[in-house]
RODO-2510 file (C-alpha; in nm, 4 decimals, decimal comma):
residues 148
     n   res          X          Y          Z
     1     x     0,6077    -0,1287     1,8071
     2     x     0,5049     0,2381     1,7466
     3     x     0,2202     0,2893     1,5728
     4     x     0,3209     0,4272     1,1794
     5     x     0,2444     0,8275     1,1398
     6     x     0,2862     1,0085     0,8099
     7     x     0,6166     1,1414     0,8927
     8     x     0,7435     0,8141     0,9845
     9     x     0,6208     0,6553     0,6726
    10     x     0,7740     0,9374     0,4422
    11     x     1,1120     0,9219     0,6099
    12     x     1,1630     0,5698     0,5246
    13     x     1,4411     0,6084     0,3040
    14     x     1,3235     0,3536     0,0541
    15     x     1,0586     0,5521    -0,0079
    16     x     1,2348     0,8809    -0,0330
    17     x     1,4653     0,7534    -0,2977
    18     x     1,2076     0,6064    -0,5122
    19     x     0,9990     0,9222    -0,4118
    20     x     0,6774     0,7491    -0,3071
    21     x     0,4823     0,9634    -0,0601
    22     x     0,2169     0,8675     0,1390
    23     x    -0,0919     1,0560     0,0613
    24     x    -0,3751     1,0045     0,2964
    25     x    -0,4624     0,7155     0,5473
    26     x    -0,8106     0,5954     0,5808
    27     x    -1,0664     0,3931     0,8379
    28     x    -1,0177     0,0958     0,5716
    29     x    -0,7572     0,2327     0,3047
    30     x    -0,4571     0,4196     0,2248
    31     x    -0,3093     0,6036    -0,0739
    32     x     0,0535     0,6946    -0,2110
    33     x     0,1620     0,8441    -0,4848
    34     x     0,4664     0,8644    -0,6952
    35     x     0,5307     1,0964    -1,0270
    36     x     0,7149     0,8538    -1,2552
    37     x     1,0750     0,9955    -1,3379
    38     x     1,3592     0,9104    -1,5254
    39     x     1,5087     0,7052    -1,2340
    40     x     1,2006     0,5106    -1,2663
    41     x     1,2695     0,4033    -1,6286
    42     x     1,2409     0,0630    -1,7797
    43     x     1,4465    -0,0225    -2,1073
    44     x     1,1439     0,0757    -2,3237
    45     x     1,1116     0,4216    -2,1909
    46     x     0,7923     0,3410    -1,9161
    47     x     0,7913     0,3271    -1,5343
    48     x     0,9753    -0,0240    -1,4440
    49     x     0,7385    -0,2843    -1,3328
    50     x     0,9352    -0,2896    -1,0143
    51     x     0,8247     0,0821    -0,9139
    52     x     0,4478    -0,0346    -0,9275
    53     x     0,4651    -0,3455    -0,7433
    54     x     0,6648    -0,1563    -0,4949
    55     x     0,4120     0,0882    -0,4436
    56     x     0,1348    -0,1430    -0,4351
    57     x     0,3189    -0,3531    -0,1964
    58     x     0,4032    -0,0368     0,0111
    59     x     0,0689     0,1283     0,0339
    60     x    -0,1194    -0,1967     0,1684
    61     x     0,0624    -0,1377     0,5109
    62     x    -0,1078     0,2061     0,5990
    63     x    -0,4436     0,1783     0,6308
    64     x    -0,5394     0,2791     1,0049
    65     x    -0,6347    -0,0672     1,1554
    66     x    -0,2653    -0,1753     1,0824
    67     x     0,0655     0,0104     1,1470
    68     x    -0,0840     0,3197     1,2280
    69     x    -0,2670     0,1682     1,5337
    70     x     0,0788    -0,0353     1,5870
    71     x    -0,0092    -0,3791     1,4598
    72     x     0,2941    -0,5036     1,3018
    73     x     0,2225    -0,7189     0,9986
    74     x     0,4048    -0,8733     0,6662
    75     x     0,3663    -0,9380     0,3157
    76     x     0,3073    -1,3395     0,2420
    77     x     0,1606    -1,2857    -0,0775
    78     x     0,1052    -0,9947    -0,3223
    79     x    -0,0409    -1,0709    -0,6930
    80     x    -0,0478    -0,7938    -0,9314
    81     x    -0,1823    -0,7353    -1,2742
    82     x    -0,0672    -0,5014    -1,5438
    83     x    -0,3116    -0,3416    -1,7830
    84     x    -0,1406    -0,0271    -1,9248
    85     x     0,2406     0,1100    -1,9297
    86     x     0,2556     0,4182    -1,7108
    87     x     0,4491     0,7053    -1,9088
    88     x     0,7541     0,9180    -1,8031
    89     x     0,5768     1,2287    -1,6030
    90     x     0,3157     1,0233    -1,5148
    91     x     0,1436     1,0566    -1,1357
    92     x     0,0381     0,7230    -0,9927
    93     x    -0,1901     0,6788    -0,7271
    94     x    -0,2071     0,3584    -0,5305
    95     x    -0,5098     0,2495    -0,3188
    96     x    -0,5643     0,0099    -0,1039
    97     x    -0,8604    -0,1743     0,0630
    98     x    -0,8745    -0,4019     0,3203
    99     x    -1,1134    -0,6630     0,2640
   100     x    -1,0668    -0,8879     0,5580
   101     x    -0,8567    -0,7855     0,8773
   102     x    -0,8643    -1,1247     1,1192
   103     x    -0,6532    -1,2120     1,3999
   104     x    -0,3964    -1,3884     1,1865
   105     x    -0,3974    -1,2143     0,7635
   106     x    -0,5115    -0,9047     0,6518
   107     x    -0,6618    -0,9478     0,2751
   108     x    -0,6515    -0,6091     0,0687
   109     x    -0,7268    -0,5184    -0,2644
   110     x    -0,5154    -0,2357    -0,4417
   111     x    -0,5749    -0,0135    -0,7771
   112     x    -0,3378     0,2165    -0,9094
   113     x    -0,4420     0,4489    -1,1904
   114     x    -0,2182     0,7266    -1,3819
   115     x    -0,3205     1,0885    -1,3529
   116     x    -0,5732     1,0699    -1,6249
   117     x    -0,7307     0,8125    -1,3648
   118     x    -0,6437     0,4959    -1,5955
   119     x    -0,5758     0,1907    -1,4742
   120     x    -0,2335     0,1069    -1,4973
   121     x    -0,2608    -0,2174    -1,2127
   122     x    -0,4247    -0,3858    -1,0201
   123     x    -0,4390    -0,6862    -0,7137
   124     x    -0,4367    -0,8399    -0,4747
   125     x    -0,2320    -0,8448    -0,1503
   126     x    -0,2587    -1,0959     0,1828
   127     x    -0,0695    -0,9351     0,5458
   128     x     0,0135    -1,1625     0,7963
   129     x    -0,0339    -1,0329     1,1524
   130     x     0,3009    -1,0684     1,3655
   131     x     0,1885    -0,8435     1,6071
   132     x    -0,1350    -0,6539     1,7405
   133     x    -0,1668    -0,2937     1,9147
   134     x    -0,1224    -0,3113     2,2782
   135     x    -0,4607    -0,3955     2,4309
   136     x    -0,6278    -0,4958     2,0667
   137     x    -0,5513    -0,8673     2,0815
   138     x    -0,8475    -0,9575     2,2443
   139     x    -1,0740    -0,7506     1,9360
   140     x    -1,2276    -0,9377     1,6847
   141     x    -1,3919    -0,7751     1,3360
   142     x    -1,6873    -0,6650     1,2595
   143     x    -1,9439    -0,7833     1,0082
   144     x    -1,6772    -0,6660     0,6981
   145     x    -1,3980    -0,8399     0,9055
   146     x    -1,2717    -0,4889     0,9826
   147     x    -1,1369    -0,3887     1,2906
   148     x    -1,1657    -0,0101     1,4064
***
């Protein structure tokens, strides 16, 4: 597999359409953004609770150690908790944070806040490895169970 790069990740379609752009990709975490829209609406007016877990689904893949660097992994489990509705015009900003990268799941934590940095979620996601970078299966993490 070739490793993810920030043009690859914003020309996946899925993405385009719900306009959720990649934002910056970090040594441990990675952050996308989305301005909420009236395509995004839920009956009541807000952003539909399907946009956020979308995004914080989406944005646990790009942190460096995984598709970037080529490792092909998948979502087995993603827990999320609402605290606030996000607004029509809002801007939310997912994070996430790996926690654990092994040789077989990837544990990250993910926040997304509104533009007035409130939290609107939070969670929880686990990755399951399908795949490492060529000539990274023999790595194993360091102290934080990260691998670089």
């Amino acid at each position: 597999m070739e490793p993810a790069t920030p043009k690859s990740i914003n020309d996946i379609p899925m993405l385009q359409t719900l306009g959720i752009r990649l934002v910056e990709i970090g040594e441990t975490h990675a952050v996308m953004e989305v301005r909420v829209s009236e395509m995004h609406r839920n009956y009541f007016g807000g952003a539909h609770g399907g946009l956020i877990a979308t995004l914080a689904d989406t944005v646990c893949f790009f942190a460096r150690p995984l598709l970037p660097s080529g490792r092909k992994v998948t979502t087995v489990n993603l827990n999320l908790h609402y605290v606030r509705a996000a607004a029509l015009g809002d801007l939310l900003r997912a994070r996430s944070e790996i926690l654990h990268l092994g040789r077989r799941t990837v544990s990250l934590a993910v926040r997304i806040e509104n533009d007035s940095s409130e939290l609107i979620a939070h969670g929880s996601a686990t990755l399951l490895v399908l795949e490492e970078p060529p000539g990274r299966g023999d790595v194993s993490p360091d102290s934080r169970g990260v691998v670089h």
